[in-house]
N, C-alpha and C positions, 0 to 999 in steps of 0.2 A: 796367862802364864807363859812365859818366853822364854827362852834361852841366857837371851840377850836385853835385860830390863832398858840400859842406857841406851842401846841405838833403837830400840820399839819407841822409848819416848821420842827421839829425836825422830823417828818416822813420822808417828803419829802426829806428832806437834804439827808435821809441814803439810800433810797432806789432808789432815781433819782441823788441826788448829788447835788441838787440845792442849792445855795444860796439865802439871802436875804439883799436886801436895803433900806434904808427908802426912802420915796419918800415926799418931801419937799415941795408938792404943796398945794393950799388954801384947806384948811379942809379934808387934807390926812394924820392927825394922825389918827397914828394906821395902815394905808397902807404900806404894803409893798412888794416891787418887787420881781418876782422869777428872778433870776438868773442862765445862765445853766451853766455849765462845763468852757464849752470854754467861757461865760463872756456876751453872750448876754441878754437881760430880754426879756422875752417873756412873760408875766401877770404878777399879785400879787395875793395878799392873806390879806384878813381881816375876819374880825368876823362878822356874819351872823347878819342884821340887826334884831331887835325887831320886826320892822313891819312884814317881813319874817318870823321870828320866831312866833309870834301870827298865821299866817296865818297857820301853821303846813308844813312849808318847811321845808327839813332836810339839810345840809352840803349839799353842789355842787359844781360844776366849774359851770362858765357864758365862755360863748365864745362869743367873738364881732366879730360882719361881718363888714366888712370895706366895706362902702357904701361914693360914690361922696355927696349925701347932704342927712341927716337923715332927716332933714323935708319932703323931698319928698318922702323919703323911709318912714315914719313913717305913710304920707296918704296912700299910696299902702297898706302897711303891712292892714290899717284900713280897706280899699275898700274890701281885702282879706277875711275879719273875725277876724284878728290879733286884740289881745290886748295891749296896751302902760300904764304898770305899773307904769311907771317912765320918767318924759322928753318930750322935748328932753330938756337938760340943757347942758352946756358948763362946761368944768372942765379946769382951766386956763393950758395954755403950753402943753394939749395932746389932746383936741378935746372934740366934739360936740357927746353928746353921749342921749340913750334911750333905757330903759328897756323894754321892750317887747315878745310877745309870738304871734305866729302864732295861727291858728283856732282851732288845733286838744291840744292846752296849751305849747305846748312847747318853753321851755323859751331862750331868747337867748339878747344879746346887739347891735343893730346898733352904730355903728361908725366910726366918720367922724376924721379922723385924723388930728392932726395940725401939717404941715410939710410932711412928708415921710413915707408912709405906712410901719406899721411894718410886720414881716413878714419874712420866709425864702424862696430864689428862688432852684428849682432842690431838689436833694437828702438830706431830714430832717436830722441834725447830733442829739448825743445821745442829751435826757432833752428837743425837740423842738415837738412842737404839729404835727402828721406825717399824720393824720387823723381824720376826722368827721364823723361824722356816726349819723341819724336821724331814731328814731326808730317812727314812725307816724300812730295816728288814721285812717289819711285820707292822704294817700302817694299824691294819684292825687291833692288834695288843695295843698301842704306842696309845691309840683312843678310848681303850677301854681304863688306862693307867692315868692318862692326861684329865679326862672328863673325871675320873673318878677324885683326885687329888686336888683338882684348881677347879672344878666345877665350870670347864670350857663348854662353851656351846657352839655347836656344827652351824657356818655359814653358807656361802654357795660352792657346790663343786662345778670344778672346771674338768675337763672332756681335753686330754694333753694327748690324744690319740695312743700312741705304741710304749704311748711313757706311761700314761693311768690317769689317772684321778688326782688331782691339787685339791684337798681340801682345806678351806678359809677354817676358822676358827679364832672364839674371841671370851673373854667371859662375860660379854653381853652382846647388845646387837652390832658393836663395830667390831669388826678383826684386828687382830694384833698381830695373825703369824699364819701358816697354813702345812698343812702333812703330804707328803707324796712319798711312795714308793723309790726307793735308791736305787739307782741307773747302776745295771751290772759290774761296770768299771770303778762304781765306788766303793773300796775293802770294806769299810766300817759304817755304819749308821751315825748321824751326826748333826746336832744343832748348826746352824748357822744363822749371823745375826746382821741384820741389814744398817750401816749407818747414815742418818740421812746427812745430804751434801747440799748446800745451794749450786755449787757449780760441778755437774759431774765431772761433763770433757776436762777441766779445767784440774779436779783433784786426782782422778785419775793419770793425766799427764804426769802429773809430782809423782805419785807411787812407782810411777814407772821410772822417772826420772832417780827414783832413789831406791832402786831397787827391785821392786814390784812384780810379779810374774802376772802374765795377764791369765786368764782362764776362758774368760765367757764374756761375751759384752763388749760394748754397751748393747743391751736388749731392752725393745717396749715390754711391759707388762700392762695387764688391766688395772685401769685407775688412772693412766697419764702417767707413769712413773716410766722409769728405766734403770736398769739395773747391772750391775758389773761385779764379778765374782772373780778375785786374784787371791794370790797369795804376796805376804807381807816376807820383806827381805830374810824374816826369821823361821818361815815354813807353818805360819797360821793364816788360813781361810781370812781374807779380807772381804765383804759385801758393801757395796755403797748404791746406796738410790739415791735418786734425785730426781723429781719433778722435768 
């Protein structure tokens, strides 16, 4: 969700590669799909609603947890503390969907897919979401609402000395994302989502070249990866790994 839908494409386009499609469904002008390289759509991209924008949200990505039924996920999220901004409403031919935030505000989308969960299985190829990462008020709530709704299972923790505890987590035995504790200077609690890159130095440059605020990185992390955390000319959290 951006500000600015037409210059976020033409970012995204140079510096990940992605494409875009329109997507032809009831009251989805103006929506449209990301496209990766190789041709899969893995989200879209629109222009940040009004009511958003009133509220003083800035540009973001939403990530949707694909959940068996969002009504029942949307009581737990409630029993949790979680808030339900929006929903649950049905969007015709892709599912049953609800905006929502966990206890500590972090925003995120339940979703019940119609049809075939989307999604990559094994090693994420370039353009595809490779990582999640919850940066949380209250880690212990955040796991007790997570585990409870997606049925995530605790991988290994890591020992981040004065920063806490990174914990992996997957919903099975590989990881898909991990939890830590939010670094004082950060206002808000907040998903963030890793894109993988074949060339980091390489797409990095471009971001910067078109805009890009640098943040963090390039950093090793565990597993061989590295990682770089900017912001996108429009004031959304950009992450990009790469090998």
């Amino acid at each position: 969700m951006t500000t600015d839908p037409a210059a976020a494409i033409e970012f995204y386009g140079k510096v990940v590669g992605y494409g875009t499609e329109s997507w032809g469904g009831e009251g989805g002008e103006g929506y449209k799909m990301w496209k990766t390289p190789a041709g899969p759509t893995i989200g879209g991209v629109m222009e940040l609603p009004e009511q958003a924008k009133a509220m003083g949200a800035p540009s973001h990505w939403v990530g949707n947890l694909c959940v068996a039924s969002v009504d029942e996920a949307v009581e737990k999220l409630k029993a949790h503390g979680g808030v339900v901004h929006q929903g649950p409403f049905d969007v015709p031919s892709i599912g049953r969907i609800a905006m929502v935030a966990d206890a500590s505000g972090a925003g995120f989308a339940l979703y019940q897919p119609e049809g075939k969960a989307p999604g990559h299985q094994g090693e994420p190829a370039h353009g595809e979401i490779a990582w999640a990462e919850l940066c949380s008020g209250d880690v212990d709530k955040a796991w007790a609402l997570y585990s409870d709704i997606a049925g995530w299972k605790k991988g290994d923790a890591m020992d981040m000395g004065p920063m806490g505890t990174y914990q992996l987590f997957g919903p099975g035995e590989q990881s898909t994302g991990g939890m830590m504790a939010k670094p004082p200077e950060m206002p808000v609690s907040a998903w963030l989502y890793y894109i993988q890159v074949d060339d980091l130095d390489g797409s990095v440059a471009i971001a910067k070249e078109n805009g890009a605020t640098l943040i963090h990185g390039p950093a090793e992390v565990p597993g061989g990866s590295r990682i770089v955390n900017m912001l996108d000319p429009q004031g959304a959290f950009l992450a990009l790994i790469g090998k």
